[in-house]
C-alpha positions, 0 to 999 in steps of 0.5 A, a space after each residue: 461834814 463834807 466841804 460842799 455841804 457846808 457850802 449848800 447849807 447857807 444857801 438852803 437856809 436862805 431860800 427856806 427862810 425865803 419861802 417861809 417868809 413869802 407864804 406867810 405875806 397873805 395872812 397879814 392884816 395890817 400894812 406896816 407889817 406887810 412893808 416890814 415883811 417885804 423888806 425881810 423877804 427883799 434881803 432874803 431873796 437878794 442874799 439868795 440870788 447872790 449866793 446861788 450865783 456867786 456858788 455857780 459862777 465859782 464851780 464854772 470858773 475852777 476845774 476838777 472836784 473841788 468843793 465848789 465845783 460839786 456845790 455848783 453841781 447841786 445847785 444846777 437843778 436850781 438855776 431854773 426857778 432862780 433865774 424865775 425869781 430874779 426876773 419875776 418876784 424881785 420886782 413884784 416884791 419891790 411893788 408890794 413893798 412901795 404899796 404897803 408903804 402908801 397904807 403905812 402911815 399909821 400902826 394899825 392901817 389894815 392891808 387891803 384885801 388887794 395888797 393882800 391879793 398881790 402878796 398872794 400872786 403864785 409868781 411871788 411865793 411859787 418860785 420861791 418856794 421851788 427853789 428851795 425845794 430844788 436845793 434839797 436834793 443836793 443837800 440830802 446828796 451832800 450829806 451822803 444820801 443819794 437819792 437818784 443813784 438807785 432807779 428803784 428811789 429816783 422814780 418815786 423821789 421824782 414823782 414826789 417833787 412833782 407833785 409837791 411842785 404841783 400842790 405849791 402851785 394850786 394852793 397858790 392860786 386859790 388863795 390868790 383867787 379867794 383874795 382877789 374877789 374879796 378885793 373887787 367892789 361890789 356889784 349894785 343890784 340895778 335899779 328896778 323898772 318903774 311901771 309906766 301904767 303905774 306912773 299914769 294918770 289914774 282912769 276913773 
């Protein structure tokens, strides 16, 4: 195993585990189990940030082809959608977890459909998920493998990130949508006119 791979191999695990964790939020029903699972997902995310971090500022801060140094070189593709998860999910993670604890007092509160809805919001799950799938090519490059050397590879491995990056979207925001109308109240029919002619007098 190459130095660097054994560097990118921890930091892949924690954003798959991350991603997984994230898509599954949605699908649970009850409030003290939504709280746990935001408290995974908070660890998960901040051990990958500081990772992803500390592998880039290491890789600036040395010279040459040290083992580092190409570990950096892998994660730069992923700097992007980490820096969205550090500005963006962090705190809508925080957020979610602060409102599954207010439902949390007993085992089996249900999560409302709008905590749910929030747990389902593409700007949690989405980068993620990306990042993840960002730091796959630098593993698979790591492990001998490089898809981008041949161009014949490079344009369908490309063409294939984009379009799973775009699939990961859409399901994303259907099932945000799909859980947000649950959320909302229903709408009341409006009271049906009463008939002035009807409410008169009656005429003999």
């Amino acid at each position: 195993m190459d130095n660097h791979l054994a560097v990118l191999l921890p930091v892949a695990a924690v954003w798959l585990a991350a991603g997984v964790v994230a898509d599954g939020l949605p699908r649970l029903d009850r409030a003290r189990a939504l709280r746990r699972r935001t408290g995974w997902l908070s660890g998960l995310t901040l051990a990958g940030l500081v990772l992803t971090a500390a592998v880039l500022v290491l890789g600036l801060q040395s010279a040459g082809t040290t083992p580092i140094d190409r570990a950096a070189g892998g994660l730069t593709l992923a700097a992007a959608p980490a820096l969205v998860v550090a500005v963006c999910t962090v705190r809508r993670v925080r957020r979610l977890r602060a409102g599954a604890g207010a439902f949390s007092a007993a085992p089996d509160t249900p999560a409302p459909h709008g905590l749910r809805a929030a747990a389902a919001h593409p700007l949690i799950g989405l980068p993620l998920q990306v990042t993840a799938l960002a730091v796959v090519p630098a593993v698979v490059s790591a492990a001998g493998v490089d898809l981008l050397a041949t161009p014949a590879v490079a344009g369908p491995a490309i063409t294939v990130g984009v379009l799973g990056v775009l699939a990961i979207g859409v399901r994303h925001a259907l099932r945000h949508n799909r859980l947000a109308e649950r959320a909302q109240p229903p709408a009341t029919m409006p009271a049906a006119p009463v008939s002035a002619r009807a409410a008169g007098p009656l005429h003999v």
